[in-house]
N, C-alpha and C positions, 0 to 999 in steps of 0.2 A: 504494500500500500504506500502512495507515493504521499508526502506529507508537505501543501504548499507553506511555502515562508512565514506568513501569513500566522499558520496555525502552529507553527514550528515554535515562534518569537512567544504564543502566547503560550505555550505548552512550557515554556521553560519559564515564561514570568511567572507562572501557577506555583511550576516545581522551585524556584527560587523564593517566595511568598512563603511556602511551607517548609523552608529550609529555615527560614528567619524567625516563623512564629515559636519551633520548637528548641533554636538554636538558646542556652541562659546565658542572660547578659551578667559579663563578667563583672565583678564590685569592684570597683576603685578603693583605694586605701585600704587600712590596713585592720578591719573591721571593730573586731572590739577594744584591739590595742589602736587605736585613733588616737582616744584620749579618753581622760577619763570623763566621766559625766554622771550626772545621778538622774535618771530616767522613771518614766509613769507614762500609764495610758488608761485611756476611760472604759469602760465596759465589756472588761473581760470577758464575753458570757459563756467561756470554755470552763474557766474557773470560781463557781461560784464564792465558794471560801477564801479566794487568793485573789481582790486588786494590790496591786504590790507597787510601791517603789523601791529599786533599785537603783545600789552604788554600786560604781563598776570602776577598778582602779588597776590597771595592769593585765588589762584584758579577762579580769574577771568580776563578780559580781563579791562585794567583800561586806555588804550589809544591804537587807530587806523586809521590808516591813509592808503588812499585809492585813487587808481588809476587808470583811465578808461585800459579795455584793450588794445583798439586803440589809438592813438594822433590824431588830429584833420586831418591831412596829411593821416592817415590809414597805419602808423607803429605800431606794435606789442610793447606794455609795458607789463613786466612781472616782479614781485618781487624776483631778484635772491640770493640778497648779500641784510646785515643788519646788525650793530654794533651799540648798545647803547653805546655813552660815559658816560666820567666821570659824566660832564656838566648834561647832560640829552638830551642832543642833538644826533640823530640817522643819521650814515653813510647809502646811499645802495646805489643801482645799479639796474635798473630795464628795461635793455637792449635798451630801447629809447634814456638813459641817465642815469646821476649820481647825488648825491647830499647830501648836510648834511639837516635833517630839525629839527628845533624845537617842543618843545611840546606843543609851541600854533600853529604849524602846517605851521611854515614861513620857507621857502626854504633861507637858507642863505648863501650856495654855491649850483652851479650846472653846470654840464656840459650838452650841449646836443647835441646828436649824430649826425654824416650830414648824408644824403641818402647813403647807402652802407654801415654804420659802424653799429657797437654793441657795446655794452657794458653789461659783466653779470658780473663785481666783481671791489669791488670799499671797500679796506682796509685803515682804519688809522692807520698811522704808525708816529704819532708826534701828539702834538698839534695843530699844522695848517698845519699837511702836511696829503696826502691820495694816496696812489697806486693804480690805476685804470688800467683795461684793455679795449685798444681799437681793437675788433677786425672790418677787413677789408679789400681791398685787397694785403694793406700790411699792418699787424696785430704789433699793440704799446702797450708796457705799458707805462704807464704814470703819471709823479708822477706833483703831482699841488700843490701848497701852499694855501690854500683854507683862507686864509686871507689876501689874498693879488690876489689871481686867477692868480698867476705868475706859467707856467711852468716849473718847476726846471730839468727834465729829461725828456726824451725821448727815449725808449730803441725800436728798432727792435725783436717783437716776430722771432725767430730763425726758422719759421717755411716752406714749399711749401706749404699749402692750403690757399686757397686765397677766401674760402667759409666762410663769415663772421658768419656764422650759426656755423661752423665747427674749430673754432681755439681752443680758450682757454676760458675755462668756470671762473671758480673759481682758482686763482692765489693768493701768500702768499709770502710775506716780511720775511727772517729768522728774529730771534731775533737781531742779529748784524747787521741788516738794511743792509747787503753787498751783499745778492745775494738773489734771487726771486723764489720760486718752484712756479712750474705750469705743468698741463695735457698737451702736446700737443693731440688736435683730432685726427688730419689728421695724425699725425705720430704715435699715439698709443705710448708714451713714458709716463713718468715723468720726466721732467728736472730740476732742476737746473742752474739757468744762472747768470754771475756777471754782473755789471752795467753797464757793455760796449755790452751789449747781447752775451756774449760768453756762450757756454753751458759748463760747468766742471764737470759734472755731469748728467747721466738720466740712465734709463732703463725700459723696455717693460711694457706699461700700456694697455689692452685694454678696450677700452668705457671709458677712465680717463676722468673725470667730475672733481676733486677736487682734493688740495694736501694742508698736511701744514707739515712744518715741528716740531716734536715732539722736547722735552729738551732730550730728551736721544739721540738724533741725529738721530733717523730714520724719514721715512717719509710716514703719514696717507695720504691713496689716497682711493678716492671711484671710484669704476666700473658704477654706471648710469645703462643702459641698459644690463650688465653683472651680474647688483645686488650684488655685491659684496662689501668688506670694508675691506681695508689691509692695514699692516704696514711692510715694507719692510726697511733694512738694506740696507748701503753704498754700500754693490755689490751687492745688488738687491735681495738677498733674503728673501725672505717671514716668517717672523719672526711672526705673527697672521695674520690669516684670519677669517673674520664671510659670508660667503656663502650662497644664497637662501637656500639651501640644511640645514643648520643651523637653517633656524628657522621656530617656528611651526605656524605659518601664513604667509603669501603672501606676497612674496616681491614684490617692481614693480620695481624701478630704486631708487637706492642709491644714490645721489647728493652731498649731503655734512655728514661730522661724525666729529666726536671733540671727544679729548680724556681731561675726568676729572682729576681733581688732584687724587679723589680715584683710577684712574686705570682703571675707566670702561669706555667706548665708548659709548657717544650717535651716532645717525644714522637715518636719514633723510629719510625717504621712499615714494617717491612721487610717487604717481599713475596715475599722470593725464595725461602716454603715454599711456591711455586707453581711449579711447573717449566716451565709453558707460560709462553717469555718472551717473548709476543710479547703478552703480556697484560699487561706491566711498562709499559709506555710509559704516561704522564696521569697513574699512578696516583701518590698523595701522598708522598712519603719522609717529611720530616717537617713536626708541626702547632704551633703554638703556641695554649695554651688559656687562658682566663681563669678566673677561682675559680668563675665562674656558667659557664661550660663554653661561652663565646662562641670561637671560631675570629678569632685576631686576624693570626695570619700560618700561611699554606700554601704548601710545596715544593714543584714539582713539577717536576725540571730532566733532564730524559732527553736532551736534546742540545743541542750546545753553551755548556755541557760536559755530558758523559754523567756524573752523579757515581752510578751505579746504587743498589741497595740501601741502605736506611740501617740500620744498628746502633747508630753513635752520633754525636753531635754535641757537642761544645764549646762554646758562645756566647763570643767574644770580648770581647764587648762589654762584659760583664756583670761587674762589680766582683770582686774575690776574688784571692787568690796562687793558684794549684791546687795548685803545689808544698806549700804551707803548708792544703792542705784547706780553701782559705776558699771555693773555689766549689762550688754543692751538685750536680754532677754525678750 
């Protein structure tokens, strides 16, 4: 059978197509000896017993700590926010509630949420002080003196949704502790707001999951369900973007990204708005990107250790107090 050109070219674009989808893309760097980082992701649902943060120091996991899915009552706990201090003491936020805990594992501050509220982001922003979001049907930040568990502020999130699910994810203290970036959901923004909850500042975010503000003055927001991770200037414009369409594995939902002192962007890729979890395994947690959108270091650590879903990451390595807001998480 004689085979024209025609159908020759396309019989090998097929066979080359199928060479490529089953071909695995190789990881850049040097996987869990990278760096060190202390790691969490939200909604484990492989392990109901185990949301965990993990510290990972020398390419292995050297402290974790670990939270049933449920609370006793059957509210949702999820690992969304996580700051190692100086101390060695870890901030997070894990939507039931907040809290600082030690690393013999003693909770020595905590908030916990009443029926109707959330909590996914919970920043230290002093030694004994921490910025928390309470979302609800009407949505608070709220700053605590966690040495003394005195409420110092109370701010009105700026927002109409009254879907505690739906307000503000991951929220950021600037460096001058004077005004607060945060995703509105429901409004599909990025705001900026000062102490008194006035907004001075926002423009069009959609699916904004995260926002921090950068030292250059712009400000890193991730898209979530959009997959997306931008840096957008004072009148909103798009000054880098990294896009599903940018990279060459599977994006699921972008959560949180932090920009290095070198310049590159880590970036958080949670998969777990995929419910078939047997489709989790290979795929990326998280990527590190360079300003030309090169892929310098890729995660992919599903067993030993199983660290599942990513939501967010810390780099260790990476110059700054966190307490004192000097890393740009």
């Amino acid at each position: 059978m004689k085979i024209i050109p025609a159908v020759a070219a396309m019989l090998l674009c097929i066979f080359t197509l199928a060479q490529n989808e089953v071909k695995e893309y190789q990881l850049p760097g040097k996987g869990l000896k990278q760096y060190d980082f202390l790691y969490a992701g939200e909604f484990d649902i492989r392990k109901p017993q185990a949301q965990s943060i993990f510290l990972v120091r020398g390419g292995k996991v050297v402290w974790q700590y670990s939270v049933p899915l449920r609370t006793a009552t059957g509210s949702i706990q999820e690992m969304d926010d996580i700051t190692l201090l100086p101390n060695g003491n870890i901030v997070y936020a894990c939507m039931s509630g907040a809290g600082i805990i030690t690393r013999e594992k003693n909770i020595i501050w905590q908030y916990l949420c009443e029926p109707g509220t959330e909590t996914h982001s919970c920043q230290p922003i002093g030694k004994d002080s921490v910025l928390m979001v309470l979302n609800g049907k009407v949505g608070k930040f709220l700053i605590f003196n966690t040495a003394t568990n005195k409420l110092l502020k109370e701010i009105i999130i700026p927002t109409e949704g009254t879907n505690p699910h739906g307000q503000v994810r991951h929220a950021r203290m600037t460096p001058d502790k004077k005004t607060i970036v945060a995703g509105l959901m429901h409004e599909e923004q990025v705001v900026e707001i000062d102490l008194d909850g006035k907004i001075i500042w926002s423009s069009p975010a959609s699916s904004v999951w995260s926002a921090v503000r950068l030292k250059n003055g712009n400000t890193l927001i991730s898209g979530d369900g959009k997959g997306y991770t931008r840096e957008i200037n004072k009148t909103g414009k798009t000054v880098w973007e990294f896009s599903k369409e940018d990279a060459p594995f599977k994006i699921g939902n972008t959560q949180t990204a932090q920009r290095l002192a070198n310049g590159n962007t880590v970036i958080c890729n949670w998969i777990a708005g995929n419910r078939n979890t047997s489709e989790w395994e290979g795929t990326i947690q998280v990527f590190e990107v360079s300003p030309d959108k090169r892929i310098v270091w890729a995660l992919s650590s599903w067993k030993n250790p199983d660290l599942g879903p990513a939501t967010c990451i810390q780099i260790l390595n990476d110059p700054g107090n966190a307490e004192q807001i000097g890393q740009q998480r």
